[in-house]
Backbone as JSON Lines, residues from 0, in Angstrom:
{"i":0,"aa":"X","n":[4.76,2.41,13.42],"ca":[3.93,2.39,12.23],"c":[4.17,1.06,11.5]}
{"i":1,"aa":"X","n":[2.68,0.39,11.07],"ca":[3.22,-0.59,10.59],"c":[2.74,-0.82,8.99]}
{"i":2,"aa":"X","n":[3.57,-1.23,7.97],"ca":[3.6,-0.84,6.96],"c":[3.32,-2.34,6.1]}
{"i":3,"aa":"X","n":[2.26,-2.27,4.9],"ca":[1.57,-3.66,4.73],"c":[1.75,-3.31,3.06]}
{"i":4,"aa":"X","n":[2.23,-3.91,2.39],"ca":[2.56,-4.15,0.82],"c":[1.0,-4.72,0.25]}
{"i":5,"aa":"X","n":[0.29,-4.73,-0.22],"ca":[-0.89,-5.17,-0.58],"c":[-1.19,-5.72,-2.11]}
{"i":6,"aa":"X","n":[-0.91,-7.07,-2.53],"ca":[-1.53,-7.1,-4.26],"c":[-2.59,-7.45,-4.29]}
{"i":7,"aa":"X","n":[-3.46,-6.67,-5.28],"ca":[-4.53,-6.79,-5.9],"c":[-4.97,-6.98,-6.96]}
{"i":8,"aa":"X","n":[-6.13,-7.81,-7.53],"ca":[-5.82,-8.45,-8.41],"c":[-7.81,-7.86,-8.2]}
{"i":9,"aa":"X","n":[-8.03,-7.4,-9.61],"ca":[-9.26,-6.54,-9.62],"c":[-10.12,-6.87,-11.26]}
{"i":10,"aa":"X","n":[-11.0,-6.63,-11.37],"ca":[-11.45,-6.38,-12.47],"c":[-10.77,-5.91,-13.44]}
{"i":11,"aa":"X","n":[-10.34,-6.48,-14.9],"ca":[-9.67,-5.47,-15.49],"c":[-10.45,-4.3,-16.28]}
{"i":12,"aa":"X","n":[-11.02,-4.31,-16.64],"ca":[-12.21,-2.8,-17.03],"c":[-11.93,-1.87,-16.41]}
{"i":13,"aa":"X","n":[-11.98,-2.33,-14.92],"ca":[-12.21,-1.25,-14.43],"c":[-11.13,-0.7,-12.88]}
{"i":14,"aa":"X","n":[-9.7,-1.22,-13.27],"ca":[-8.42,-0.57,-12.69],"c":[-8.35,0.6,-12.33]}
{"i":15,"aa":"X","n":[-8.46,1.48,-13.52],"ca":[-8.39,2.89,-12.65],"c":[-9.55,3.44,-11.7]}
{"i":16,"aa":"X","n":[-10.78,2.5,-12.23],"ca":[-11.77,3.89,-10.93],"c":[-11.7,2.81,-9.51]}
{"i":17,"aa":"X","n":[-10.74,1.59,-9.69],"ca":[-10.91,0.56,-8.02],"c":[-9.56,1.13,-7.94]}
{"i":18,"aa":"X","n":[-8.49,2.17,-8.35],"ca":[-7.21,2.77,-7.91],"c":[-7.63,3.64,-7.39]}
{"i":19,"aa":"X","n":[-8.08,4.21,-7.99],"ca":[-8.83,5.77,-7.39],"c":[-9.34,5.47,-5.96]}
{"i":20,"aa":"X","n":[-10.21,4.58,-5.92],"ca":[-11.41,4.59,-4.7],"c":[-10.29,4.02,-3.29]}
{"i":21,"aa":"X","n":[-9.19,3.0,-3.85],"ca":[-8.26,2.48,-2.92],"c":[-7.59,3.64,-2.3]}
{"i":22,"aa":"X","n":[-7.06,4.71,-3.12],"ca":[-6.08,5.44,-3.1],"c":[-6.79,6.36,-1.91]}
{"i":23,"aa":"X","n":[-7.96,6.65,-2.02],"ca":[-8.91,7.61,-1.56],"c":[-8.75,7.32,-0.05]}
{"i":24,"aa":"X","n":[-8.42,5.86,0.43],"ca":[-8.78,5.34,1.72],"c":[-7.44,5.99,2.55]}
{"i":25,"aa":"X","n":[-8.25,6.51,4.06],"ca":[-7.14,7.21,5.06],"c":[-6.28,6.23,5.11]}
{"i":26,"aa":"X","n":[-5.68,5.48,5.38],"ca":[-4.5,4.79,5.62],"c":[-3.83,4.17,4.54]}
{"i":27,"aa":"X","n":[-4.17,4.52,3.2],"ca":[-3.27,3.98,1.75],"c":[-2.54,4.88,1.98]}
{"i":28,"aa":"X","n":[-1.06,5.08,1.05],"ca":[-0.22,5.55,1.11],"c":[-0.07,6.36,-0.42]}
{"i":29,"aa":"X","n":[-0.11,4.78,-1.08],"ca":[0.23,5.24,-2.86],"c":[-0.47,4.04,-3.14]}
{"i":30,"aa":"X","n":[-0.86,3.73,-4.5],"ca":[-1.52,2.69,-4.95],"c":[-0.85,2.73,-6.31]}
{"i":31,"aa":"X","n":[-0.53,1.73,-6.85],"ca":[0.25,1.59,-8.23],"c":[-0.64,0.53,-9.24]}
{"i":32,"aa":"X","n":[-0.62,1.1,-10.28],"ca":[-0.94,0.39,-11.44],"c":[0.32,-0.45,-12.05]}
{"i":33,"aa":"X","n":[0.45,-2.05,-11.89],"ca":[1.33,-2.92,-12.39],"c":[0.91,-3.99,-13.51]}
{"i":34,"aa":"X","n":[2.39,-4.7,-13.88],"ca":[1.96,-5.51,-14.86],"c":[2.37,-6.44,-13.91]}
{"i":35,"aa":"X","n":[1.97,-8.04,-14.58],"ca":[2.38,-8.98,-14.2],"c":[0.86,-9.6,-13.62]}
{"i":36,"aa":"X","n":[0.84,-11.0,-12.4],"ca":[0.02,-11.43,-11.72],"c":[-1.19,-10.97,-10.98]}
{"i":37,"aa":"X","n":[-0.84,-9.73,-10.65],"ca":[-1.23,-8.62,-9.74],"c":[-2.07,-7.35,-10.56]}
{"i":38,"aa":"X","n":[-2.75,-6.45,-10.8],"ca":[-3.55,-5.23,-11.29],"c":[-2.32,-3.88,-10.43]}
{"i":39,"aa":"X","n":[-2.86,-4.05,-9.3],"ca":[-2.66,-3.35,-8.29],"c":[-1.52,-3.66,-7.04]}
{"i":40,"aa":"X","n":[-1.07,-2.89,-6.87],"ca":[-0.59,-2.74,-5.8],"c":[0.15,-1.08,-4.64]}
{"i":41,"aa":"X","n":[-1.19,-1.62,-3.37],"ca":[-1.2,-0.74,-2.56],"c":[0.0,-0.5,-1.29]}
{"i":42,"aa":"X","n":[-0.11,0.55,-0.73],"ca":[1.33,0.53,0.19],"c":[-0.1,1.17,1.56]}
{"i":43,"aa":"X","n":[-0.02,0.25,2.55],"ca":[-0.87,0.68,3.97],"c":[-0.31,0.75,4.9]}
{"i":44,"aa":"X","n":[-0.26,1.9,5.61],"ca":[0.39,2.18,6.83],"c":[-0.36,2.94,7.7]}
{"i":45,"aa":"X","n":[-0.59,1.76,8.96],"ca":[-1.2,1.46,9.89],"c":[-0.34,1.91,11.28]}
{"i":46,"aa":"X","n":[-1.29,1.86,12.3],"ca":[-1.02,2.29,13.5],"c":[-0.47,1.0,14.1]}
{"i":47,"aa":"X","n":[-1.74,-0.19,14.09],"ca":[-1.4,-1.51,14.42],"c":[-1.52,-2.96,14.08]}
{"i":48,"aa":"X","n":[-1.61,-3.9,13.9],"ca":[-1.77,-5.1,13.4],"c":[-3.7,-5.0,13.23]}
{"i":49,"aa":"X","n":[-4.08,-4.47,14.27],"ca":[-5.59,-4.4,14.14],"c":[-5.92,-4.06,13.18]}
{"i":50,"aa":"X","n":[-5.29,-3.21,12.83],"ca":[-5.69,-2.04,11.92],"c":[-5.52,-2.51,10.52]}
{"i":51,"aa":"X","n":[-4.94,-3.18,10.51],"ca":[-4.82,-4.07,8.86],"c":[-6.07,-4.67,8.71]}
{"i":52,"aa":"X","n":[-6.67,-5.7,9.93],"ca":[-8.01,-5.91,9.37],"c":[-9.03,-4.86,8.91]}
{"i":53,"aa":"X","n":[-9.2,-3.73,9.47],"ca":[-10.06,-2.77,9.48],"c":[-9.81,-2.78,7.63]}
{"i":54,"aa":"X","n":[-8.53,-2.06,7.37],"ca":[-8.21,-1.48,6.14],"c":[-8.13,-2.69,5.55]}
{"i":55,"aa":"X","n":[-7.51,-3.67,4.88],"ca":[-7.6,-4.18,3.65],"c":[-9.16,-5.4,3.7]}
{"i":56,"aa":"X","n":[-9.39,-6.43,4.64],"ca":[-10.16,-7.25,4.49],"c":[-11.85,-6.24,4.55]}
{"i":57,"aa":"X","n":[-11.5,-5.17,5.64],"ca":[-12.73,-4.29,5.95],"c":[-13.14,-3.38,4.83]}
{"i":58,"aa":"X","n":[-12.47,-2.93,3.92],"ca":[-12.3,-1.93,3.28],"c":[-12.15,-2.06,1.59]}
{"i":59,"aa":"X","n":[-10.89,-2.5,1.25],"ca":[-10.15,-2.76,0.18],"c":[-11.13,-3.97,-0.52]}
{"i":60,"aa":"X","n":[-10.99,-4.8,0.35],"ca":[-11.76,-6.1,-0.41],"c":[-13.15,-5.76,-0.72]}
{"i":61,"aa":"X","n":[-13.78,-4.87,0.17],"ca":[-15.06,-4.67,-0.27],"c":[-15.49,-3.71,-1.26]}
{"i":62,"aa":"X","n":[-14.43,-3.03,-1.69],"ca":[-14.57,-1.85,-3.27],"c":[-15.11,-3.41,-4.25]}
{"i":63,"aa":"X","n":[-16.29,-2.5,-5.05],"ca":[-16.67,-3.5,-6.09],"c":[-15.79,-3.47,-6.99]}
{"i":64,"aa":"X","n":[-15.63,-4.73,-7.67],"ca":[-14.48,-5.28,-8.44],"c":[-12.82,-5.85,-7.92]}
{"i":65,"aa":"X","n":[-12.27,-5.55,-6.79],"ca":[-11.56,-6.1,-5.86],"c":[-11.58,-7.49,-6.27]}
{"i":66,"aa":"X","n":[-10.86,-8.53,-6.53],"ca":[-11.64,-9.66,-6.62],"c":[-10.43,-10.44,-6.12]}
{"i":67,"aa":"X","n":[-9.27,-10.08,-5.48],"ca":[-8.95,-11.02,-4.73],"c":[-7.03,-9.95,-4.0]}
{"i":68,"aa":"X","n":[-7.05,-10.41,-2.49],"ca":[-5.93,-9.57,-2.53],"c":[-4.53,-10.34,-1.66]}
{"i":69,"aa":"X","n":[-3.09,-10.06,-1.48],"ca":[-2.63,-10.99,-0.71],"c":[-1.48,-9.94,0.03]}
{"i":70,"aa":"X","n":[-1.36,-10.17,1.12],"ca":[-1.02,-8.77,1.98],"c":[0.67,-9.25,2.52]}
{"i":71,"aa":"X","n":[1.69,-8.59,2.54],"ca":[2.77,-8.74,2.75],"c":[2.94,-7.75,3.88]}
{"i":72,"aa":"X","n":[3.6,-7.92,5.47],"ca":[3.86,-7.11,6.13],"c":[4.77,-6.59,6.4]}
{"i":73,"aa":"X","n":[5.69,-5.61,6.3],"ca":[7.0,-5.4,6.34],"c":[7.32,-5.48,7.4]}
{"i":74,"aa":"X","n":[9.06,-6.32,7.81],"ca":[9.94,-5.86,9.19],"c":[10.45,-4.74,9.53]}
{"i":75,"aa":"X","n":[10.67,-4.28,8.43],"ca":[11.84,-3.1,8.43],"c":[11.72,-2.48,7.06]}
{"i":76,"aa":"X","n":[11.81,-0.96,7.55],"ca":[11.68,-0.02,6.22],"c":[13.07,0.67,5.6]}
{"i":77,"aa":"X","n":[13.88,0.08,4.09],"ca":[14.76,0.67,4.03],"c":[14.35,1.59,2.42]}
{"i":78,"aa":"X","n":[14.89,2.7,2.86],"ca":[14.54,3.54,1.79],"c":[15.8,4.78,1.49]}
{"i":79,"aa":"X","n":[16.14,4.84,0.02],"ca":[17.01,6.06,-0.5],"c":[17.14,7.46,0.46]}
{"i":80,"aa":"X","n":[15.76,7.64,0.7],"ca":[15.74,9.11,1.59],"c":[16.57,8.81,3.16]}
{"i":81,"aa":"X","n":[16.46,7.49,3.53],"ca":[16.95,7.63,4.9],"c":[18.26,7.39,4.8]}
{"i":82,"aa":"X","n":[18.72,6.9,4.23],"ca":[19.68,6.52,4.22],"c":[20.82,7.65,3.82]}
{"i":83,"aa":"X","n":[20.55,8.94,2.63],"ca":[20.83,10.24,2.57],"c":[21.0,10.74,4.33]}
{"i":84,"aa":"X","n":[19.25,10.94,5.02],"ca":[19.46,11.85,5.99],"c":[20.64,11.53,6.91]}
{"i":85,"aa":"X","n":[20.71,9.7,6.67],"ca":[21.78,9.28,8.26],"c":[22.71,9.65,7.54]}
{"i":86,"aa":"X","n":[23.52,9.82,6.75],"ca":[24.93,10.27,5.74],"c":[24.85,11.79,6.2]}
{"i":87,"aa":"X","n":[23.84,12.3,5.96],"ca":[23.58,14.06,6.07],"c":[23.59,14.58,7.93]}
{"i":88,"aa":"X","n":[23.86,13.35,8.96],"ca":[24.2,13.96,10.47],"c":[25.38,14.64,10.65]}
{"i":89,"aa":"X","n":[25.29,15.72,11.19],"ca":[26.25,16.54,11.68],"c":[27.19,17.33,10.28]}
{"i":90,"aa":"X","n":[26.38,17.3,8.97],"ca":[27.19,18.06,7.85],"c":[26.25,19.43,7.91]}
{"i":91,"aa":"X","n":[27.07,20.73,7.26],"ca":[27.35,21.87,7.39],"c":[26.18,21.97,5.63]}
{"i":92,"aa":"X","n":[25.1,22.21,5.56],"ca":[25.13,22.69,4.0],"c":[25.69,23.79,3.6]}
């Protein structure tokens, strides 16, 4: 699975209904409302490198108001929950 960090930088009026419509898309994950440079930022997880074009340039960019986006691809996923389950091998609850 390959997992693509996405900022978006959108209309400001109208943030929540281009969150909504992002959020809506099969392969978003979560979509966040931020401060700073950015409006938006989406989390996409994809099957394959293809598949990033499909979803953000195919998709994302073309929601009206979108007005510009810059895509980060992750190497490696480290996260609180996994890191629990590998601690939690072979314990008794």
């Amino acid at each position: 699975m390959i997992t693509a960090i996405v900022l978006i930088k959108t209309s400001v009026d109208r943030i929540p209904e281009i969150a909504e419509q992002i959020a809506a898309l099969d392969s978003v994950s979560e979509v966040f409302s931020v401060t700073g440079t950015y409006d938006l930022i989406a989390m996409v997880r994809v099957r394959g490198h293809e598949d990033l074009a499909e979803v953000i340039p195919g998709r994302i960019s073309k929601i009206p108001g979108v007005e510009g986006t810059d895509t980060h691809v992750a190497f490696r996923t480290y996260s609180q929950h996994d890191l629990e389950a590998a601690f939690a091998i072979g314990l008794d609850s």
